[in-house]
N, C-alpha and C positions, 0 to 999 in steps of 0.2 A: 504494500500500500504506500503512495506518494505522498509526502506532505504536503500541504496548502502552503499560499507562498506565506500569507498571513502567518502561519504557525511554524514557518522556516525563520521568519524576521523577527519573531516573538523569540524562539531558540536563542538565534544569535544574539540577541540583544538581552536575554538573561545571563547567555556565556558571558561575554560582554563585560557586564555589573559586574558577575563574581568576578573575574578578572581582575575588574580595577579594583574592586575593592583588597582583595586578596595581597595586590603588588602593593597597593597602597601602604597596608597594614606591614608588611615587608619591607619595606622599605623606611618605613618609621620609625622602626623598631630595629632595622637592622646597619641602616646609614653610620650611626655614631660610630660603628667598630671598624670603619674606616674612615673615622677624624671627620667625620661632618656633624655638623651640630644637629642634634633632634628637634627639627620643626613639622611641621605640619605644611606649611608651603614649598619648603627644598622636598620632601615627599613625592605631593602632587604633582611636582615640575616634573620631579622622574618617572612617576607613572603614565602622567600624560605624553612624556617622549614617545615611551613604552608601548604604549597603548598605541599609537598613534602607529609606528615601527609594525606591532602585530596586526594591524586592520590592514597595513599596505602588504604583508606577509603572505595571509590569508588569502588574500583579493588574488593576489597572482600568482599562487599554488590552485588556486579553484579557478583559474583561466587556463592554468596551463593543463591539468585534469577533465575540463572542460572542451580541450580542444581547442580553443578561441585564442592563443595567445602564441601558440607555435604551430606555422603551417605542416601539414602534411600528419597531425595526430588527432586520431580518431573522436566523433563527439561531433555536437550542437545544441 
């Protein structure tokens, strides 16, 4: 059975949350032990790098998988 695109964008978009939140929290928590100060914004600066890195990650591994990003492999 195929998913709805609806309940494909809901998926990704729960992966997503936990994600950042997950890097977030890692990062918070884990920055000091290489000499950065524990904030809450130098955090977010790295998760959202992060985050930002894995959405472009994703996107062209599921093109290339897809077929659509290198000619001659199988897909549409």
């Amino acid at each position: 059975m195929s998913q709805s695109r609806s309940m494909s964008a809901l998926e990704v978009g729960c992966n997503y949350a936990a994600g950042f939140i997950i890097a977030w929290l890692l990062a918070y928590f884990l920055l000091p032990y290489w000499g950065f100060e524990k904030s809450a914004s130098a955090s977010m600066s790295v998760t959202i790098i992060f985050t930002v890195v894995s959405v472009c990650r994703s996107y062209v591994c599921r093109r290339i998988f897809n077929g659509r990003l290198l000619p001659g492999t199988p897909g549409k």
